[in-house]
C-alpha positions in Angstrom: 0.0 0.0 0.0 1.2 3.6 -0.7 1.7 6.2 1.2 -1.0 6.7 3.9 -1.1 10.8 5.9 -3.3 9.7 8.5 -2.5 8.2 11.9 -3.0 4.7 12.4 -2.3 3.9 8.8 -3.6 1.1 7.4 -5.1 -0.7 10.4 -7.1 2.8 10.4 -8.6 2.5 6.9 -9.4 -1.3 7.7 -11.2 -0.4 10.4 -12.9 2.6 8.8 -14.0 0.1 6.1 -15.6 -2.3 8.8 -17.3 -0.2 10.5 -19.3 1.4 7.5 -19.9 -2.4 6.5 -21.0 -2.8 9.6 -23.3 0.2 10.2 -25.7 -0.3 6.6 -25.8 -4.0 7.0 -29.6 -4.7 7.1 -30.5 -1.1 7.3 -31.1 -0.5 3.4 -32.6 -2.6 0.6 -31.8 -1.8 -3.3 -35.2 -2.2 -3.3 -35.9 1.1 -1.1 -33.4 2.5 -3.1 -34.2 2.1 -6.9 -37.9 3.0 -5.6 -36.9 6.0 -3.4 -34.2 7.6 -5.5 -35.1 7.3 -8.9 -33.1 10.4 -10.5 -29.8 9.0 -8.5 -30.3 5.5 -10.2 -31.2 6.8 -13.7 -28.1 8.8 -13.3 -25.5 6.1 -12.2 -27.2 3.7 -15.4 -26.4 6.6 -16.9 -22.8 7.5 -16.3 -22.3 4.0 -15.9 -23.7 2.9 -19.2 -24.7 -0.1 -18.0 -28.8 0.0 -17.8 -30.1 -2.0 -14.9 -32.1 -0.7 -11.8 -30.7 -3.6 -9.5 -27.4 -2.7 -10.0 -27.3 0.8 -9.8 -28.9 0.9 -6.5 -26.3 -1.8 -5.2 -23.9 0.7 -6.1 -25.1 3.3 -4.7 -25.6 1.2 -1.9 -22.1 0.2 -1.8 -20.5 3.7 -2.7 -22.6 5.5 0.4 -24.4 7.6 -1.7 -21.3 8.7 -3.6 -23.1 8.9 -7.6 -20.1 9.0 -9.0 -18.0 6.7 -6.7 -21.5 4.7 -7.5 -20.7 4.9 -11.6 -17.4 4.1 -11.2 -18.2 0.3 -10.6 -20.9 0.1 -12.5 -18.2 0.9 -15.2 -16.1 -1.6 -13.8 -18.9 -4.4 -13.4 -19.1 -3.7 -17.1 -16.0 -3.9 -18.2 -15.3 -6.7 -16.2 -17.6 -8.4 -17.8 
């Protein structure tokens, strides 16, 4: 791993990482989301080019919220496949 400016390095960022796991496991469906924030899963399809609902929201899901952060794997998923 590179270089890392915050205290606690890497143990810090793994642990960052597990606890946002931890705090939106069970709390959100993609279901709540592709119904409740329809404009923010049009867009990611969108940016993503990749055009399914299901996805979108579990990448939106994943990302936090983060649209773009959400696009950027939908690119990925694509191009990995």
């Amino acid at each position: 791993m590179g270089y890392v400016a915050i205290k606690g390095g890497e143990k810090a960022i793994l642990n960052s990482i597990n606890f946002y796991k931890d705090s939106l496991k069970g709390r959100i469906k993609e279901s709540e989301i592709d119904s409740g924030l329809s404009f923010a899963v049009d867009k990611v399809m969108g940016e993503g080019a990749l055009y399914t609902k299901k996805l979108a929201a579990k990448a939106i899901k994943m990302s936090g919220g983060d649209l773009l952060n959400a696009a950027f794997f939908v690119r990925a998923h694509r191009s990995a496949c």
